[in-house]
Short mmCIF file of the C-alpha atoms (twelve columns), coordinates in Angstrom:
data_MODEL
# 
_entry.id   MODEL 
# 
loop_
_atom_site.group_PDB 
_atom_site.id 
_atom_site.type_symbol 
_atom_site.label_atom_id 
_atom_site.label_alt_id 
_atom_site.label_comp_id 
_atom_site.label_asym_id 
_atom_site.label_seq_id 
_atom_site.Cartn_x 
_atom_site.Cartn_y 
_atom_site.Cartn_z 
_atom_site.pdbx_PDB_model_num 
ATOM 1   C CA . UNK A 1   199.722 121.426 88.673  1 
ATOM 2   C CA . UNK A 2   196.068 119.904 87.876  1 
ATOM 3   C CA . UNK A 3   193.316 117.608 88.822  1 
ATOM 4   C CA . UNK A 4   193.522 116.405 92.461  1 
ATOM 5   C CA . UNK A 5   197.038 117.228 92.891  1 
ATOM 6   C CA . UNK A 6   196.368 120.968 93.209  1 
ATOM 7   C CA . UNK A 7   193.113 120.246 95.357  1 
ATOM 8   C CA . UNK A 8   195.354 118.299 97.386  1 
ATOM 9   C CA . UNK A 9   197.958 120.821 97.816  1 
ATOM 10  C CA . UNK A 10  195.351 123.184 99.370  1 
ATOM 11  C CA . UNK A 11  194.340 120.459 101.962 1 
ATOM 12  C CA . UNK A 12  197.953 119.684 102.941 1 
ATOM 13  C CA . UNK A 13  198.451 123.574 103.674 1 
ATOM 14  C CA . UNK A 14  195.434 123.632 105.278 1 
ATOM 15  C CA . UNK A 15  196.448 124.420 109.097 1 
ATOM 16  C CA . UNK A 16  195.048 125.922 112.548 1 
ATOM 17  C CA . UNK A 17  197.241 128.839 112.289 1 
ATOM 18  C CA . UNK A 18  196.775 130.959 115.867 1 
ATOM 19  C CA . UNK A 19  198.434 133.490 115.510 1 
ATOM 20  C CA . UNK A 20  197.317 136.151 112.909 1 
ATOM 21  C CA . UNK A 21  197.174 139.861 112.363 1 
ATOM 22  C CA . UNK A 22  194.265 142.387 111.542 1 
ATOM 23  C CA . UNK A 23  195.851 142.926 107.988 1 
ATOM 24  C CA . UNK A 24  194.617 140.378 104.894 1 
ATOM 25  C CA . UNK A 25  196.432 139.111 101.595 1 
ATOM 26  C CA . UNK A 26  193.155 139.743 99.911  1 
ATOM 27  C CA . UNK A 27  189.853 142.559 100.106 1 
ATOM 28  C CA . UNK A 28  187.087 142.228 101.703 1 
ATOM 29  C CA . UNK A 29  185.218 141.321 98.603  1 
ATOM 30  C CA . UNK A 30  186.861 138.523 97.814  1 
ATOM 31  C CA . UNK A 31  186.620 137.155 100.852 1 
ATOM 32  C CA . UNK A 32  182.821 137.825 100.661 1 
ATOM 33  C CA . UNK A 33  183.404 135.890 97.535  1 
ATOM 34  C CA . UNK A 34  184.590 132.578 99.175  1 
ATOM 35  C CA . UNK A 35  182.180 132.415 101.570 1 
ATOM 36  C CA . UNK A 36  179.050 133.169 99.538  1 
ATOM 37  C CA . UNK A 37  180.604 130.720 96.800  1 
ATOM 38  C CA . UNK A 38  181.010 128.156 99.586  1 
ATOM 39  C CA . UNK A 39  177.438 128.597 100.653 1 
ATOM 40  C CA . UNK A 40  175.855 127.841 97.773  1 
ATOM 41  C CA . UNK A 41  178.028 124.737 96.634  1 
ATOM 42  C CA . UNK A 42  178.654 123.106 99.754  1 
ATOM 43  C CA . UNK A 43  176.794 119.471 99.731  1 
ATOM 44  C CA . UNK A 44  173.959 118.592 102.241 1 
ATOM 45  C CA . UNK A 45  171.844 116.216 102.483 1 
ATOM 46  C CA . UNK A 46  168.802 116.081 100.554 1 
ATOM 47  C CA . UNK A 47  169.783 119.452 99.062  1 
ATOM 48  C CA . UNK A 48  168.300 120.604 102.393 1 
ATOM 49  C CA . UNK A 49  171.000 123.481 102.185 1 
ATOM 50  C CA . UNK A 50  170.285 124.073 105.726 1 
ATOM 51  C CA . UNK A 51  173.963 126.018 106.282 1 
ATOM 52  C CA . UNK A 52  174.411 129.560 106.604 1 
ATOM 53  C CA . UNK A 53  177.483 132.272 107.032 1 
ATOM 54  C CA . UNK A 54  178.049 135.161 108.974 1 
ATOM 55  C CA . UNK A 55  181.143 137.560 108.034 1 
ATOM 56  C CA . UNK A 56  182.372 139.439 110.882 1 
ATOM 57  C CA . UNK A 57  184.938 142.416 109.985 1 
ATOM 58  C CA . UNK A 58  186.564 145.387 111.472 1 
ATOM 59  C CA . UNK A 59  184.533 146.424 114.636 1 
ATOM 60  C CA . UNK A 60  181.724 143.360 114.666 1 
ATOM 61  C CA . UNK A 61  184.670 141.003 114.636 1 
ATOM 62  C CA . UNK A 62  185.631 142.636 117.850 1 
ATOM 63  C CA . UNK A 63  182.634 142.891 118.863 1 
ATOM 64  C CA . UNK A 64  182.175 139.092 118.840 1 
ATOM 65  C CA . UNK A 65  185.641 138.495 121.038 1 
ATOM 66  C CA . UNK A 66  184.520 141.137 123.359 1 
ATOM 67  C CA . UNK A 67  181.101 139.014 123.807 1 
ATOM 68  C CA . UNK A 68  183.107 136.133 124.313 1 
ATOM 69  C CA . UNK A 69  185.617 137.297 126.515 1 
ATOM 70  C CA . UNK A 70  182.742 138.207 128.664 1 
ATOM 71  C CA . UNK A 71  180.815 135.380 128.812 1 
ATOM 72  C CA . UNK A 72  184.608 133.255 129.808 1 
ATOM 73  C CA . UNK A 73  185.235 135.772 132.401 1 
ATOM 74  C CA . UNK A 74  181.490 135.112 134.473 1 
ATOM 75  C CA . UNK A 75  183.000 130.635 134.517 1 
ATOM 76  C CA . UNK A 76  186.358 130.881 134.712 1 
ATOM 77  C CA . UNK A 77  188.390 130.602 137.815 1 
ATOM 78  C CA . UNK A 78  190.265 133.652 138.433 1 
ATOM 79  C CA . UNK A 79  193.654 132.172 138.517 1 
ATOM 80  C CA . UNK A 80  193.009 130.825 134.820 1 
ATOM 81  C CA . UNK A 81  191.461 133.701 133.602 1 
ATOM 82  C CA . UNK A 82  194.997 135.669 132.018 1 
ATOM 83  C CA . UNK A 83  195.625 132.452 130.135 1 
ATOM 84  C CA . UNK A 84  191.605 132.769 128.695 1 
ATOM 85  C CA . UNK A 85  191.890 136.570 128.026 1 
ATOM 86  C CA . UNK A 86  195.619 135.958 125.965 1 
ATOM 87  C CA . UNK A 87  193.591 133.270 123.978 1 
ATOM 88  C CA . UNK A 88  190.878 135.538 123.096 1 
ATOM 89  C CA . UNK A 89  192.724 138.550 122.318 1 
ATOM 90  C CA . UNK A 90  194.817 136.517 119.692 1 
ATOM 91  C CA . UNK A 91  191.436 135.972 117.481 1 
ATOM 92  C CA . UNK A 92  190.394 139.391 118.190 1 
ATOM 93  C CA . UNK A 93  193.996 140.883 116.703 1 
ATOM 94  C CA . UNK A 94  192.991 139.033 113.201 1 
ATOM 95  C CA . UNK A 95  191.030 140.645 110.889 1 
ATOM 96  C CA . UNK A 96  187.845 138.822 110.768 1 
ATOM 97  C CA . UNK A 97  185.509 135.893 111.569 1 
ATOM 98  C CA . UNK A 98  183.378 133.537 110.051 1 
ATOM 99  C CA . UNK A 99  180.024 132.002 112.059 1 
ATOM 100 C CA . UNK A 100 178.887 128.627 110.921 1 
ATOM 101 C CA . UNK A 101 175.460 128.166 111.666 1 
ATOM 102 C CA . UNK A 102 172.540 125.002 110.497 1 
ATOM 103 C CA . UNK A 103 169.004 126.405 110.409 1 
ATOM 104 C CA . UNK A 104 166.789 124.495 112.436 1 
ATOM 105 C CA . UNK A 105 163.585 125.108 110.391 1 
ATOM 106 C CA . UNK A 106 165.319 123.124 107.392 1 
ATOM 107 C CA . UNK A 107 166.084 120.349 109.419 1 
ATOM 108 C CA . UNK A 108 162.563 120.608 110.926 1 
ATOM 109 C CA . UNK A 109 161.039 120.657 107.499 1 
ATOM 110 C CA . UNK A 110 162.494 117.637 106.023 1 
ATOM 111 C CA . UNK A 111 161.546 115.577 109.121 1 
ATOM 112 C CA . UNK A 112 158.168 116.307 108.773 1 
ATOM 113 C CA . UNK A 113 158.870 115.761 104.464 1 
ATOM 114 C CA . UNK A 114 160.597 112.318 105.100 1 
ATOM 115 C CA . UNK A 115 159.674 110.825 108.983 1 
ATOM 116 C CA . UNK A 116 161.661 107.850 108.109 1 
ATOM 117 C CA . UNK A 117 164.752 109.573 108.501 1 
ATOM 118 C CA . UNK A 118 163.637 112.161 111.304 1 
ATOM 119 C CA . UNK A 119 166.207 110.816 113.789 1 
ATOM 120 C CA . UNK A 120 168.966 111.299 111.096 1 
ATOM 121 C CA . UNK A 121 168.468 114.544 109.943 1 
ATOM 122 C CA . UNK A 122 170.597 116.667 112.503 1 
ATOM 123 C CA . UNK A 123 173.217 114.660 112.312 1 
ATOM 124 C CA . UNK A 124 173.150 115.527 108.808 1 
ATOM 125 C CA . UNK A 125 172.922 118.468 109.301 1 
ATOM 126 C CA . UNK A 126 176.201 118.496 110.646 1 
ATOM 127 C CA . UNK A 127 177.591 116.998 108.503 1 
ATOM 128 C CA . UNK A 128 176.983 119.654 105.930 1 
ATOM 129 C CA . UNK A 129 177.836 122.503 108.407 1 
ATOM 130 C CA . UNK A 130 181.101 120.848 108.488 1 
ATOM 131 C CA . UNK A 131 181.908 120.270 104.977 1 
ATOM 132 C CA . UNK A 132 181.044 124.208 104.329 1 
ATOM 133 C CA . UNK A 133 183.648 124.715 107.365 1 
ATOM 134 C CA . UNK A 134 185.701 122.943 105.822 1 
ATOM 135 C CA . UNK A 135 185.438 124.526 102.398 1 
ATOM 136 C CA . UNK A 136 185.892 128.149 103.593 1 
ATOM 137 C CA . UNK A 137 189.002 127.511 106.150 1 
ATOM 138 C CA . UNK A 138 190.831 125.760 102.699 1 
ATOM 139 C CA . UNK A 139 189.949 128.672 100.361 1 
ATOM 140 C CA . UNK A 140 191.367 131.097 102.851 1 
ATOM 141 C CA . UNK A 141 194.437 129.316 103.333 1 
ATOM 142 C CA . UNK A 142 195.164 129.038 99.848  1 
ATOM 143 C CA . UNK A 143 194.858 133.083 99.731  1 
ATOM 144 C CA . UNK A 144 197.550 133.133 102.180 1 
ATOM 145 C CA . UNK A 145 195.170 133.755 105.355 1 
ATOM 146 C CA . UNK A 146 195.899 131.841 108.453 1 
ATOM 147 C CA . UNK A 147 192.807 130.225 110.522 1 
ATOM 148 C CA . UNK A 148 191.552 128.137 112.873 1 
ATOM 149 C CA . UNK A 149 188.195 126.917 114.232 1 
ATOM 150 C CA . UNK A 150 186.461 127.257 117.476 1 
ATOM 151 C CA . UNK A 151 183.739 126.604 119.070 1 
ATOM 152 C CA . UNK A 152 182.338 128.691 122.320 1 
ATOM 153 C CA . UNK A 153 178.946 128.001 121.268 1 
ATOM 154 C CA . UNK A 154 176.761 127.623 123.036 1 
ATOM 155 C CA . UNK A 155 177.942 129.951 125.574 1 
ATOM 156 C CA . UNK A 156 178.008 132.716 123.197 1 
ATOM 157 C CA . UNK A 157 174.547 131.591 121.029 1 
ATOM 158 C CA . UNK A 158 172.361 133.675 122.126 1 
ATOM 159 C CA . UNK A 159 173.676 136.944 122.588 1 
ATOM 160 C CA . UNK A 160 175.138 136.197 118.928 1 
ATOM 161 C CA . UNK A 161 171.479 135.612 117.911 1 
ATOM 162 C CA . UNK A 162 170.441 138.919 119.553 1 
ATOM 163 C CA . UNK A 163 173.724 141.404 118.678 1 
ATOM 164 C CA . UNK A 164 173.226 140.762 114.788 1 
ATOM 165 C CA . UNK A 165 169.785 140.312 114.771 1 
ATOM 166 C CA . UNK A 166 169.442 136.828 113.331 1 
ATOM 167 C CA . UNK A 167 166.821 134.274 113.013 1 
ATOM 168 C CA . UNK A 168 166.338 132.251 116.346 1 
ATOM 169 C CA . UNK A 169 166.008 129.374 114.011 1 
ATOM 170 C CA . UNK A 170 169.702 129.765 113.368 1 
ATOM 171 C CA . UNK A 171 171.834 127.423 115.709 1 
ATOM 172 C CA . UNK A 172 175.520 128.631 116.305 1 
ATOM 173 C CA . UNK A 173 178.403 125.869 114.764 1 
ATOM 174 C CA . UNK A 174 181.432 127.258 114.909 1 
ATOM 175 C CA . UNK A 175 183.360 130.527 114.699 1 
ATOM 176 C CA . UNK A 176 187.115 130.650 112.275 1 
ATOM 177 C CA . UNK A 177 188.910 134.014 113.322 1 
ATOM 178 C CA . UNK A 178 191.358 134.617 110.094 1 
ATOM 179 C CA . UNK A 179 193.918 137.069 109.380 1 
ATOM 180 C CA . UNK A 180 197.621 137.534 107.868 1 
ATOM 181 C CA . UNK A 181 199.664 134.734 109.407 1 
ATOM 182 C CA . UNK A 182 202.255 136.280 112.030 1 
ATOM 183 C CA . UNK A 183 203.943 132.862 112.305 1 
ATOM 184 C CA . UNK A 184 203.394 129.280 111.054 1 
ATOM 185 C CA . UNK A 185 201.347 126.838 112.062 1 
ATOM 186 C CA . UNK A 186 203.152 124.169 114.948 1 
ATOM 187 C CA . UNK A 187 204.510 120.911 113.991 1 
ATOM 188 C CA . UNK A 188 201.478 118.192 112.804 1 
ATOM 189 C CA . UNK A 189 202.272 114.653 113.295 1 
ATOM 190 C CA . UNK A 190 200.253 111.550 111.920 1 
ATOM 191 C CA . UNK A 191 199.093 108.161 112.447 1 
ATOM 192 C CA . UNK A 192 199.756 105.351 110.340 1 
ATOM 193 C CA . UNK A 193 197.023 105.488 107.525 1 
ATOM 194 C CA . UNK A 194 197.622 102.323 105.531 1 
ATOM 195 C CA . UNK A 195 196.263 99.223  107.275 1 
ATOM 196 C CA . UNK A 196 194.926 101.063 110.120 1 
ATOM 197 C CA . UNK A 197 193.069 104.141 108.936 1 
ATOM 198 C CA . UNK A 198 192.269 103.351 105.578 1 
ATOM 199 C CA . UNK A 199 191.939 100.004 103.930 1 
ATOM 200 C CA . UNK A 200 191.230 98.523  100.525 1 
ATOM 201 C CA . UNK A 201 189.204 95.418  99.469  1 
ATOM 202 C CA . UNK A 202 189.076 93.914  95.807  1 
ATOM 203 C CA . UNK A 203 192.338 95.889  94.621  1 
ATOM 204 C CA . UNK A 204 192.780 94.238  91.066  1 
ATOM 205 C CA . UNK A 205 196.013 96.333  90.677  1 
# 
């Protein structure tokens, strides 16, 4: 398998995979691997490279669950609380997590470099935050790790900001608890694409 067929294979197996183990099909390094690789190749715009990566393992990926849970437990109603805690435990069993985050001072910067496009810039910003999501959850399912990608910011920002000691510049994305896969992901359906989601003007053949 070459050229876009095998790039495509990794996006078809590409799934939110819930339920995971603390155990890995690869070390820690390589994992460190993907995500600093990831980093620096990821497109944004402007070459603002604005995203950044946290890698939560072992007892600070815990740690980040147990922050969570806590937070959840202060809002939710009592009675739905069980179903909350089962949720949370699930990405605390895995064996790590990723935080997404876009660094305010970049976007900052290039609004002040380019005022034209000031009103533009976060949502580019996010754009770019997801593409590097996006890069990092597809390289880790093609080494066999299952995960999927949530988002409890901003309930959790800023006692993530304080625990790890990160710049307050740093806004919180998204967090993708991975691990071994302890079953497969659940049935995916789709809507038509041709004609509906994707069309084509000026085919010549």
């Amino acid at each position: 398998m070459s050229g876009s067929a095998a790039f495509f294979e990794a996006v078809k197996n590409r799934r939110s995979v819930y339920t995971i183990t603390s155990e890995s099909t690869i070390p820690d390094s390589k994992i460190e691997e993907i995500i600093a690789t990831a980093v620096k190749h990821a497109p944004s715009s402007f070459n603002s490279q604005s995203s950044r990566a946290v890698l939560l393992l072992g007892d600070e990926h815990k740690k980040l669950w147990e922050i969570t849970l806590n937070v959840l437990r202060e809002i939710v109603p009592a009675e739905q609380f069980p179903t909350t805690e089962a949720k949370i435990n699930g990405f605390a069993a895995g064996h790590g997590t990723v935080l997404f985050f876009e660094d305010q001072s970049a976007v900052k910067d290039l609004q002040t470099k380019f005022p034209l496009y000031q009103d533009r810039f976060p949502t580019w910003s996010e754009h770019a935050s997801g593409i590097l999501q996006y890069i990092v959850w597809t390289a880790l399912e093609a080494e066999g790790l299952g995960a999927s990608l949530q988002h409890y910011n901003p309930l959790i920002s800023a006692q993530v900001l304080s625990t790890w000691k990160l710049p307050t510049t740093w806004t919180l994305v998204a967090q993708l608890p991975f691990g071994k896969p302890s079953a497969p992901a659940g049935e995916k359906t789709f809507a038509p694409v041709e004609g509906e989601r994707f069309l084509v003007f000026g085919k010549k053949q």
